[in-house]
N, CA, C and O atoms as a MOPAC input file, in Angstrom:
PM7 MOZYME 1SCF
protein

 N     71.12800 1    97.50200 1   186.71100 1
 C     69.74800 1    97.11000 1   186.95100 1
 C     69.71600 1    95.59600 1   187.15500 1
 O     70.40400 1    94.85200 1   186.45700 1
 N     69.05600 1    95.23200 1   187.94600 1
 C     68.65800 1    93.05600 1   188.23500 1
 C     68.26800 1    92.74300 1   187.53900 1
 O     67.48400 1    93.61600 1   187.16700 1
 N     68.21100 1    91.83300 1   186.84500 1
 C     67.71400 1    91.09300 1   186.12800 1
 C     66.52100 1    90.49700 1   186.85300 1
 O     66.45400 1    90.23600 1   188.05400 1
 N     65.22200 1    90.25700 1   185.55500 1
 C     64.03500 1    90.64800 1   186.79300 1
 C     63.57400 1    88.85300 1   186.04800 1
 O     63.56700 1    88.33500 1   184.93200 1
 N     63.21200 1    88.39800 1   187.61100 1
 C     63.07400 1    87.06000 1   187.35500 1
 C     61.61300 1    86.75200 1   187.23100 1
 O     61.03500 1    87.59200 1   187.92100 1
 N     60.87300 1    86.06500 1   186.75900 1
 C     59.39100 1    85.70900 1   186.69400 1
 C     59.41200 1    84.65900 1   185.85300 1
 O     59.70100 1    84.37800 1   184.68900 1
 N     58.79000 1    83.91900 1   187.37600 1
 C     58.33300 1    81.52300 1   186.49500 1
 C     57.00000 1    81.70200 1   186.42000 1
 O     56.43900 1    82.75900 1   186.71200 1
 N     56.40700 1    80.62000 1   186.00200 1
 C     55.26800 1    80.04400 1   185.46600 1
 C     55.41100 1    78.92300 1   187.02700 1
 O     56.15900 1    77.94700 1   187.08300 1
 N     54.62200 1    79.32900 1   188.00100 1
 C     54.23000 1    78.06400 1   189.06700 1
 C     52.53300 1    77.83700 1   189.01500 1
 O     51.65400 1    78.68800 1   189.15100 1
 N     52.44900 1    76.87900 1   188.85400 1
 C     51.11400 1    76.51100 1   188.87300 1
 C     50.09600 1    77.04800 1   188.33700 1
 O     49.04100 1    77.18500 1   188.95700 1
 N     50.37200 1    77.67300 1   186.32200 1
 C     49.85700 1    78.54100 1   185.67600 1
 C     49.21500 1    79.76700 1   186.34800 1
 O     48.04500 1    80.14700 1   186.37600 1
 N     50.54000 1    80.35600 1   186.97400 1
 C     50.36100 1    81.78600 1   187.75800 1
 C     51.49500 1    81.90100 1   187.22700 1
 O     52.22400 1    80.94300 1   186.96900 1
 N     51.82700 1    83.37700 1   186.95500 1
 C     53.20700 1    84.44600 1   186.62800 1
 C     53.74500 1    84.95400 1   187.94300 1
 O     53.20900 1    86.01600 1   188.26100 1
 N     54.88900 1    84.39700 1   189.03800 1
 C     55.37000 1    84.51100 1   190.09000 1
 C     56.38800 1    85.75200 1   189.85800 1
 O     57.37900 1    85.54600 1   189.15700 1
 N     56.16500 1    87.09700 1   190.45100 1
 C     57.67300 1    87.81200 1   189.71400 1
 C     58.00200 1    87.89900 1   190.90700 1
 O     57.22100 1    87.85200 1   191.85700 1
 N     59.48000 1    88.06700 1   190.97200 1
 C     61.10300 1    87.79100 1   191.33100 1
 C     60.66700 1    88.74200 1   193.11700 1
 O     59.93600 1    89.72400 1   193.25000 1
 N     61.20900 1    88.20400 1   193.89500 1
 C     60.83400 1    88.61900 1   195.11600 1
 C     61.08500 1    90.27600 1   195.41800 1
 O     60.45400 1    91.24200 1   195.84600 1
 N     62.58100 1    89.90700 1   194.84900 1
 C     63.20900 1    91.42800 1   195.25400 1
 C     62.11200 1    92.43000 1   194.48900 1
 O     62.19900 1    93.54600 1   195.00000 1
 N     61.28200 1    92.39900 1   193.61100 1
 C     60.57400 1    93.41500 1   193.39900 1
 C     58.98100 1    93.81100 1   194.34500 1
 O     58.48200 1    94.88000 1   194.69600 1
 N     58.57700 1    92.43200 1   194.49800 1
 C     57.66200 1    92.06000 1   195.74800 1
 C     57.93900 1    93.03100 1   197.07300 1
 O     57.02600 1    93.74200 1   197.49300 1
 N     59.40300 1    93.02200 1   197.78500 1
 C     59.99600 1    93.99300 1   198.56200 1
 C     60.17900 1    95.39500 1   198.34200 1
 O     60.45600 1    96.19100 1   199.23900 1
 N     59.98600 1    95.75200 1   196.85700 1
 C     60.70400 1    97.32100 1   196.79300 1
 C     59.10800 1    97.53000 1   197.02400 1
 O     58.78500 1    98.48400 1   197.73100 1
 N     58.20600 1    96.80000 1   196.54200 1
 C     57.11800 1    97.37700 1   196.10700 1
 C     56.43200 1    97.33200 1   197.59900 1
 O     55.79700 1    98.36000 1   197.83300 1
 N     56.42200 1    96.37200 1   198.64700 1
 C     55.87100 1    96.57800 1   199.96500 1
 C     56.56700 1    97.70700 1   200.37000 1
 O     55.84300 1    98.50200 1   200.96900 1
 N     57.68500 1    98.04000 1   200.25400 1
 C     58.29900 1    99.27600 1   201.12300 1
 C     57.87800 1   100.40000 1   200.42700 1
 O     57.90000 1   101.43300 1   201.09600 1
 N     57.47000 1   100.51000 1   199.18300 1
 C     57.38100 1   101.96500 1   198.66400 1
 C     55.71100 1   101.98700 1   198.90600 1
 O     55.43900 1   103.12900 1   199.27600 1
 N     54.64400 1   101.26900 1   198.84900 1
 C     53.57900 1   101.32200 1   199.06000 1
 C     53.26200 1   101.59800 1   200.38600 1
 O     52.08500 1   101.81900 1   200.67000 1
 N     54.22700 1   101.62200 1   201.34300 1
 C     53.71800 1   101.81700 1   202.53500 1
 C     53.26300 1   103.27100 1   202.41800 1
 O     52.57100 1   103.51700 1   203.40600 1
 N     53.35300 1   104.20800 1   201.71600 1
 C     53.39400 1   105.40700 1   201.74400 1
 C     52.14300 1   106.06500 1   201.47700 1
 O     51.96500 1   107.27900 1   201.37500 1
 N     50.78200 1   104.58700 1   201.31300 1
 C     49.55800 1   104.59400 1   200.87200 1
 C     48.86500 1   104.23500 1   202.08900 1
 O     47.93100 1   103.43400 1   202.08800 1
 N     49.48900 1   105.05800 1   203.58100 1
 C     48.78100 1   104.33600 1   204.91700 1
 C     47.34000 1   104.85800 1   205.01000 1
 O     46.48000 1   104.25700 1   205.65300 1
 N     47.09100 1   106.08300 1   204.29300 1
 C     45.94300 1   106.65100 1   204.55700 1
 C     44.69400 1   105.74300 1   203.51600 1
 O     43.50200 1   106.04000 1   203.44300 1
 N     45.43500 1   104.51900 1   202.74100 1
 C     44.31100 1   103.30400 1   202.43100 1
 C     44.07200 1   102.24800 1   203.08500 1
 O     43.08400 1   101.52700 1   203.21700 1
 N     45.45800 1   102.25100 1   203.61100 1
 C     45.93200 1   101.00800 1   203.77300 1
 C     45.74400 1   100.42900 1   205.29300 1
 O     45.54000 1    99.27800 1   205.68100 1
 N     45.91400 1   101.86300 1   206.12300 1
 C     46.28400 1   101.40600 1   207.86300 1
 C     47.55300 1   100.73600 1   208.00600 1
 O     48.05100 1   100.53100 1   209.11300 1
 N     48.09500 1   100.38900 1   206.91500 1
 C     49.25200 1    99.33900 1   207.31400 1
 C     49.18000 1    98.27500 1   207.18300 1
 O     50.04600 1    97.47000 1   207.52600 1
 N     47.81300 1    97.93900 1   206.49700 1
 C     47.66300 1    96.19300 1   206.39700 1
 C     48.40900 1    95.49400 1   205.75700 1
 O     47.62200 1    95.36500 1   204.81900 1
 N     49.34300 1    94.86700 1   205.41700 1
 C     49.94500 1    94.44600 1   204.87300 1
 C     49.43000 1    93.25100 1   203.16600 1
 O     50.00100 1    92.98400 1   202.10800 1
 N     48.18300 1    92.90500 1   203.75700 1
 C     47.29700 1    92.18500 1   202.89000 1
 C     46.64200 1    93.40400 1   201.48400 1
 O     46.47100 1    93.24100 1   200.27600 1
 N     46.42500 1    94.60800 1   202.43100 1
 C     45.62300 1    95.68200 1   201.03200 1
 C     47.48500 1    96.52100 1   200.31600 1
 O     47.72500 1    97.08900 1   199.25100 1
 N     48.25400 1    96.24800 1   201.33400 1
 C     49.61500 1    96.82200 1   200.51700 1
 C     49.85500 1    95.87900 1   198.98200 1
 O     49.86200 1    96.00400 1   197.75700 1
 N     50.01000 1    95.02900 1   199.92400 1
 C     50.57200 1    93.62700 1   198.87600 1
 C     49.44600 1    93.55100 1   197.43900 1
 O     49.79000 1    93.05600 1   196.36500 1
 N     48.14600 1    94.11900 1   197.69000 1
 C     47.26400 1    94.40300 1   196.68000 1
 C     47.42200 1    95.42400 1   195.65300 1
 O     47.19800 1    95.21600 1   194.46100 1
 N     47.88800 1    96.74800 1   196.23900 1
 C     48.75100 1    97.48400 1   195.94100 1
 C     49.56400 1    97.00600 1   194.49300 1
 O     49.23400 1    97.07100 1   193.30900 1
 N     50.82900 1    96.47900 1   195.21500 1
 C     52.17000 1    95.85200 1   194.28100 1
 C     51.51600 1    95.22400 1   193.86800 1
 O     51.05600 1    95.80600 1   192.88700 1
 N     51.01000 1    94.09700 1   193.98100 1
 C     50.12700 1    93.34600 1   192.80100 1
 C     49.59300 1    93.64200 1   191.61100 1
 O     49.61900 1    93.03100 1   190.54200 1
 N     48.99500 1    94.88200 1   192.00100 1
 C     48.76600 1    95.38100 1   190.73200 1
 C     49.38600 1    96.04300 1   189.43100 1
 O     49.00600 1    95.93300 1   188.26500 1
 N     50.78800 1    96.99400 1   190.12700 1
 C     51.31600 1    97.73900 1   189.97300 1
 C     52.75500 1    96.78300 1   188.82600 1
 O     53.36200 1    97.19000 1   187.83500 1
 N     52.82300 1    95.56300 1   189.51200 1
 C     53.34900 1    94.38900 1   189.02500 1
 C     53.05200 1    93.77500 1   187.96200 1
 O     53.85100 1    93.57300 1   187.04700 1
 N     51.48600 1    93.29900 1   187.98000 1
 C     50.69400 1    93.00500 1   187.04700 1
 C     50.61800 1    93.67100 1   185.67700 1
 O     50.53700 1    92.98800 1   184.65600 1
 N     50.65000 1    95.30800 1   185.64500 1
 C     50.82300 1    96.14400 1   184.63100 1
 C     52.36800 1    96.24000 1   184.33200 1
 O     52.59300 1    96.85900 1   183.29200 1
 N     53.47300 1    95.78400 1   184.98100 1
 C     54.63500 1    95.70300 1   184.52300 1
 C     55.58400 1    95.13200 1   185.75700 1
 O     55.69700 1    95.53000 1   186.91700 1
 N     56.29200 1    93.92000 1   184.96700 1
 C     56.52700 1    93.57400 1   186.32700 1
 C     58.17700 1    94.38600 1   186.74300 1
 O     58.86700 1    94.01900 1   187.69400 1
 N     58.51200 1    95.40200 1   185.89300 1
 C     59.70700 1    95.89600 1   186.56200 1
 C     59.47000 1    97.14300 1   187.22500 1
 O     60.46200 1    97.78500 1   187.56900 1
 N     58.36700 1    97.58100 1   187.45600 1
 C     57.26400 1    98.44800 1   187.77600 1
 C     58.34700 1    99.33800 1   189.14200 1
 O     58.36200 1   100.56400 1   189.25000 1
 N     59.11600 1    98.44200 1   190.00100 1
 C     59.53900 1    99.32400 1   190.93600 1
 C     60.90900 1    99.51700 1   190.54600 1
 O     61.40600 1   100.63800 1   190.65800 1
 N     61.59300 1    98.52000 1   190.08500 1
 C     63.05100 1    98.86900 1   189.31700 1
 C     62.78800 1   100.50400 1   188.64900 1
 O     63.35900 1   101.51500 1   189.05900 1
 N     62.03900 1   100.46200 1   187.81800 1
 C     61.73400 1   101.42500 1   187.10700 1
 C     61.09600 1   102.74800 1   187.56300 1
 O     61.08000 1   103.71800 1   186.80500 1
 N     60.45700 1   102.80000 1   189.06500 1
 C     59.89500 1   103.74300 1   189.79200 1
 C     60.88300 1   104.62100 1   190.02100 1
 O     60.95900 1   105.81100 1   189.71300 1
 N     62.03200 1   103.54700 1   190.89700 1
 C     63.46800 1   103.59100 1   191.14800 1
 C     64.29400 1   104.43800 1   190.51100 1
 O     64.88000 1   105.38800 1   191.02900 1
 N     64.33100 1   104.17300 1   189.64200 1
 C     64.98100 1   104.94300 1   188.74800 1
 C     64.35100 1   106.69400 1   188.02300 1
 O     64.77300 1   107.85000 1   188.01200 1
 N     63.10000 1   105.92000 1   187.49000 1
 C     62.64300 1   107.29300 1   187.41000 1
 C     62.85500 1   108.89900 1   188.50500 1
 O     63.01800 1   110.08500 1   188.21700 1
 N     62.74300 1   108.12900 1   189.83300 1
 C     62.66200 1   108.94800 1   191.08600 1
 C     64.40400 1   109.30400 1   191.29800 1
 O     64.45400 1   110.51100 1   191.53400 1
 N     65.18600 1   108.98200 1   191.30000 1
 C     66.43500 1   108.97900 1   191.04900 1
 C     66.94100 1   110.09000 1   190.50900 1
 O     67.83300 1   110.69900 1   191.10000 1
 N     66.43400 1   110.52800 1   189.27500 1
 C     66.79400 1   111.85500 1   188.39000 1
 C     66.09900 1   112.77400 1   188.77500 1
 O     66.19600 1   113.88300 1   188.25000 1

């Protein structure tokens, strides 16, 4: 599993990109909200992040077994 990175930039909680990416690619799968926007995806992971930020590591895995 990565080691899941998250700084403090500009008293915001920034988490680690590579999860930013799992989470745009697996949210695409929400086109019937989304159209594809990339702005309501990224809202999506945001959130999903927000409630944990290893949220897709852990999707990952769950889905796996």
């Amino acid at each position: 599993m990565s080691k899941l990175v998250v700084k403090k930039i500009d008293g915001k909680m920034k988490v680690c990109n590579k999860q930013v990416k799992m989470g745009m690619e697996k949210e695409k799968e929400h086109d019937d909200l989304t159209k594809g926007d990339p702005k309501k995806i990224k809202m999506i992971v945001d959130a999903h992040l927000k409630e944990d930020p290893e949220y897709y590591t852990k999707l990952e895995k769950m889905e796996s077994v």
